[in-house]
MISE-179516 format. One record per residue: residue in one letter; residue number from 0; x, y, z of N, C-alpha, C in turn. Coordinates in nm, 3 decimals, decimal comma. Layout:
BEGIN
<"A"; NUM; <X; Y; Z>; <X; Y; Z>; <X; Y; Z>>;
...
END
This chain:
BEGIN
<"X"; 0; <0,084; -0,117; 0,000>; <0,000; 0,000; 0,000>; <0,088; 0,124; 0,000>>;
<"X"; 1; <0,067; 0,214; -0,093>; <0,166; 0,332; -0,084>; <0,103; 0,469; -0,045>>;
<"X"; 2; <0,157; 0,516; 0,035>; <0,111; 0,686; 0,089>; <0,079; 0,807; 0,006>>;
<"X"; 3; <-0,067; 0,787; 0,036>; <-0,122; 0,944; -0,061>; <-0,095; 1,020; -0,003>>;
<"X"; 4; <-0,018; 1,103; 0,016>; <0,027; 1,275; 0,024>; <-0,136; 1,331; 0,033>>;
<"X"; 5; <-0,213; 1,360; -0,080>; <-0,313; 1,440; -0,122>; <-0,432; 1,366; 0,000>>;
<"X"; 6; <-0,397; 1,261; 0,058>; <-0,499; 1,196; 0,120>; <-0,476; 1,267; 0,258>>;
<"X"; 7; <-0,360; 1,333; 0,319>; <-0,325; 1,370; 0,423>; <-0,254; 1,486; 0,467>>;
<"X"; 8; <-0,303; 1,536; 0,561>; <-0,264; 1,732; 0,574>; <-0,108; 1,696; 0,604>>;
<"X"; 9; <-0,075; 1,765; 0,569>; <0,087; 1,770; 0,610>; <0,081; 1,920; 0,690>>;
<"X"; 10; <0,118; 1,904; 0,825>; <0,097; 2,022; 0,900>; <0,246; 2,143; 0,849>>;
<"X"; 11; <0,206; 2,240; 0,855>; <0,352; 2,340; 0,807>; <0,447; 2,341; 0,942>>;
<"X"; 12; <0,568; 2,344; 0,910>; <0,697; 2,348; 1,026>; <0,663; 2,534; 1,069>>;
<"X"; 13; <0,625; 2,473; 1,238>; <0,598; 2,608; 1,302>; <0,677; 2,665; 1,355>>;
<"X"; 14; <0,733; 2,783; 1,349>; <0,834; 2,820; 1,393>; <0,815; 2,857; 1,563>>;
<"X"; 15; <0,924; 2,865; 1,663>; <0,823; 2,885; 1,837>; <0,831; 3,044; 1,817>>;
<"X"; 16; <0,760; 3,035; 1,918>; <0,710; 3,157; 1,953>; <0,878; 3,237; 2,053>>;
<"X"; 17; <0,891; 3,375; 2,008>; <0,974; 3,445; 2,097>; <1,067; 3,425; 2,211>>;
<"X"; 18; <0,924; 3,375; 2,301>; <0,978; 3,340; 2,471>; <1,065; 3,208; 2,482>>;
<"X"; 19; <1,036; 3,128; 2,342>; <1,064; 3,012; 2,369>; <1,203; 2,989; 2,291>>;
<"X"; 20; <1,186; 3,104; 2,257>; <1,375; 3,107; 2,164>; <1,452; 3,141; 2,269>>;
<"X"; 21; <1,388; 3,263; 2,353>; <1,482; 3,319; 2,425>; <1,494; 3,243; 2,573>>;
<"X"; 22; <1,402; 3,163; 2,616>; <1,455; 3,016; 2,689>; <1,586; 2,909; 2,663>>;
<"X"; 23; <1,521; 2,920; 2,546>; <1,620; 2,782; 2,489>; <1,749; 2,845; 2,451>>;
<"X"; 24; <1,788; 3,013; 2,403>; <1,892; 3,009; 2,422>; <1,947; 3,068; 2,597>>;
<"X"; 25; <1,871; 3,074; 2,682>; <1,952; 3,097; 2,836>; <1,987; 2,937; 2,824>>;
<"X"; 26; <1,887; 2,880; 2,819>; <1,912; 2,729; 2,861>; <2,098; 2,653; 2,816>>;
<"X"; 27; <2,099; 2,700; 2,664>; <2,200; 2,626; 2,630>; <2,373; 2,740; 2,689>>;
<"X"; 28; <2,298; 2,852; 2,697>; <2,396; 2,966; 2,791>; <2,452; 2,855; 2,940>>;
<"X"; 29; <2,343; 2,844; 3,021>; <2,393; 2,766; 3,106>; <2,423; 2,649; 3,124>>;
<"X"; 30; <2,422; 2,578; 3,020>; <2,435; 2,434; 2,978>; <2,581; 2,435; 2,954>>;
<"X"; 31; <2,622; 2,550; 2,857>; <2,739; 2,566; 2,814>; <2,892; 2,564; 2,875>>;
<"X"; 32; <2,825; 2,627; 3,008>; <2,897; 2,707; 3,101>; <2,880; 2,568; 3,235>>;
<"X"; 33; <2,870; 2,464; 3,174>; <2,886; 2,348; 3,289>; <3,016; 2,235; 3,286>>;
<"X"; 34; <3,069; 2,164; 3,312>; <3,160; 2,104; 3,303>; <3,142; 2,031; 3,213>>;
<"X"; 35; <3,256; 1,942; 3,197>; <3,205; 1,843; 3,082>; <3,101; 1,722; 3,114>>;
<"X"; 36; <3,168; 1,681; 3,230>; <3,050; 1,604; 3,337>; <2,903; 1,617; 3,330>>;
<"X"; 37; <2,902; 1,719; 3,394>; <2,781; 1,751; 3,416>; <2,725; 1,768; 3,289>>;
<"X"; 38; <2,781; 1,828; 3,176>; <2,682; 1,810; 3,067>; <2,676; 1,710; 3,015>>;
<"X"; 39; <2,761; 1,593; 2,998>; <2,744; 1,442; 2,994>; <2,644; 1,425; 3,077>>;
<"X"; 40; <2,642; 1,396; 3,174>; <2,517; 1,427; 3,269>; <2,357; 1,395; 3,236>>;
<"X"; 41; <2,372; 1,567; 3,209>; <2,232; 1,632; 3,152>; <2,214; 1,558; 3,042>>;
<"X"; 42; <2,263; 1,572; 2,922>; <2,269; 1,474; 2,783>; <2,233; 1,379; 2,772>>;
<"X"; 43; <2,285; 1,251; 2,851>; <2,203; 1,129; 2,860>; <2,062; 1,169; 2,944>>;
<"X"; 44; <2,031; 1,242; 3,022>; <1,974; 1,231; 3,129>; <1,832; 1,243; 3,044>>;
<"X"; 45; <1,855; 1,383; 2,978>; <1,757; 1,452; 2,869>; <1,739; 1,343; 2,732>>;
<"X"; 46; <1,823; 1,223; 2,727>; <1,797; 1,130; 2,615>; <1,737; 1,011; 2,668>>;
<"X"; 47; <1,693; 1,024; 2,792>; <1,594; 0,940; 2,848>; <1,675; 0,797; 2,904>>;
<"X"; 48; <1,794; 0,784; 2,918>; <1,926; 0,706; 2,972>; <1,868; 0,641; 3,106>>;
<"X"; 49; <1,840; 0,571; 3,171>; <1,858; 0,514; 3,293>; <1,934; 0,504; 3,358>>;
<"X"; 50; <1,974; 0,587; 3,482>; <2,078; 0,630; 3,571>; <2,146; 0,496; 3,589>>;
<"X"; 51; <2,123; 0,356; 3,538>; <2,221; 0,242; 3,526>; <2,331; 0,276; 3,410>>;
<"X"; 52; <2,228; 0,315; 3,300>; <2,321; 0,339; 3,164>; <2,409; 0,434; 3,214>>;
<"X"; 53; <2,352; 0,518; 3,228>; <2,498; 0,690; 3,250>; <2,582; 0,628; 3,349>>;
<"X"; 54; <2,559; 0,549; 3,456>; <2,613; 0,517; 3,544>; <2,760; 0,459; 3,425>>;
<"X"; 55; <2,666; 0,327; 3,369>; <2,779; 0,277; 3,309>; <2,883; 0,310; 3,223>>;
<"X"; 56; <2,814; 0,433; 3,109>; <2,881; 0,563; 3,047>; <2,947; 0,577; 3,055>>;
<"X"; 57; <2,979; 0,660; 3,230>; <3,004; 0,798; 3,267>; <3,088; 0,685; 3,363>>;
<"X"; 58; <3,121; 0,569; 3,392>; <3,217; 0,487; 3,526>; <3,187; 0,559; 3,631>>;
<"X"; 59; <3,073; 0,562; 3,692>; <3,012; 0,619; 3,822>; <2,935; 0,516; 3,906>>;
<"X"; 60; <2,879; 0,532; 3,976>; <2,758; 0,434; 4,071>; <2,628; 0,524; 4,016>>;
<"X"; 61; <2,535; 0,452; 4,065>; <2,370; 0,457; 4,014>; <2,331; 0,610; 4,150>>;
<"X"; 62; <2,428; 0,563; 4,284>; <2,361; 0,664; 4,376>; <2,442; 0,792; 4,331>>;
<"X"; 63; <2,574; 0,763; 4,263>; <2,634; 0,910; 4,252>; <2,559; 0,985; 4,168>>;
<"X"; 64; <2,484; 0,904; 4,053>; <2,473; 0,962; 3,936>; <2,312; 1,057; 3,952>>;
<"X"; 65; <2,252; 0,958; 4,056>; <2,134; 1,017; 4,113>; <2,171; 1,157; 4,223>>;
<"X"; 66; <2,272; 1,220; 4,255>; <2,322; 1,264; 4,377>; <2,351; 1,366; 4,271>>;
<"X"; 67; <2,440; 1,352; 4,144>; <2,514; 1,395; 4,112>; <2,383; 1,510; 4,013>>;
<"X"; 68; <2,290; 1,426; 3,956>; <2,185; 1,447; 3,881>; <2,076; 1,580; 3,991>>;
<"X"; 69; <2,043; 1,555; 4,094>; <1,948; 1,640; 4,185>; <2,056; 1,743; 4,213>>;
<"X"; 70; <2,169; 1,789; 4,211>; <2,266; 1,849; 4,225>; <2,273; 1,984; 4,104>>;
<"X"; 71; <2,291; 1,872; 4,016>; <2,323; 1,956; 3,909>; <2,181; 1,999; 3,845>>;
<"X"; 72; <2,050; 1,988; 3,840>; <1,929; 2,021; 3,841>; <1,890; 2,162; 3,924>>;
<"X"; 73; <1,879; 2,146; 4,028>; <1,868; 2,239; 4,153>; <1,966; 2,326; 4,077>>;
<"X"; 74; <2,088; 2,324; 4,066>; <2,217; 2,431; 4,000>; <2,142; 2,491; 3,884>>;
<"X"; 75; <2,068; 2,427; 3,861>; <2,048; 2,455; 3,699>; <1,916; 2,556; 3,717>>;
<"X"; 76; <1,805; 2,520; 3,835>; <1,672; 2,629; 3,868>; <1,723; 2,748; 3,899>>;
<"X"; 77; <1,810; 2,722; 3,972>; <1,891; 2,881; 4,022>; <1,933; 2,959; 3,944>>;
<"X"; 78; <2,028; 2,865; 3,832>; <2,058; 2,955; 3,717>; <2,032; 3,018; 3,668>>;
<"X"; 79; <1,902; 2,958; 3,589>; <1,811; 3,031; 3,529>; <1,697; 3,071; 3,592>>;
<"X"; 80; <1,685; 3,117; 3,742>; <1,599; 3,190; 3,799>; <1,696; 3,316; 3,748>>;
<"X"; 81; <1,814; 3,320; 3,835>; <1,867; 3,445; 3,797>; <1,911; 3,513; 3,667>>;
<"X"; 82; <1,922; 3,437; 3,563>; <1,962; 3,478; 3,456>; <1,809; 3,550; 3,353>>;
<"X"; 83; <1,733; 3,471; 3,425>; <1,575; 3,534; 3,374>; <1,545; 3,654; 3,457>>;
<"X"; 84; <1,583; 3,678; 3,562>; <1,557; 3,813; 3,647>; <1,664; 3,930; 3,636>>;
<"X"; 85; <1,777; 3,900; 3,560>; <1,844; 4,009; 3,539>; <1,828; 4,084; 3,372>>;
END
């Protein structure tokens, strides 16, 4: 069976809205500005990794990586509390 195009909306590529550019670039501002670790870290963490996998990755334990993970999170609200308020 082959795919009718004409049978189906093809939605248009939306571009985001403003706020959400200027998120995503604080975000990668403070992402940037993290160790290499820690953005190894975040990277798997954000690729949906199971703190066994990164564990195994990254040659860590499951509790560091969880320790290491609520650590560097919390670092990361602060960040960008303040970087959004200045």
């Amino acid at each position: 069976m082959q795919f009718d195009e004409s049978q189906h909306d093809i939605a248009p590529e939306q571009s985001s809205p403003p706020e959400m550019e200027e998120r995503l670039t604080m975000l990668r501002q403070v992402i940037g500005k993290c160790p290499p670790l820690d953005r190894a870290l975040l990277l798997l963490y954000l690729d949906d990794r199971s703190y066994r996998e990164i564990a195994s990755v990254l040659g860590l334990t499951e509790t560091n990586v969880a320790t290491k993970l609520s650590r560097l999170k919390e670092r990361l609200r602060r960040e960008l509390t303040d970087y959004a308020n200045n």
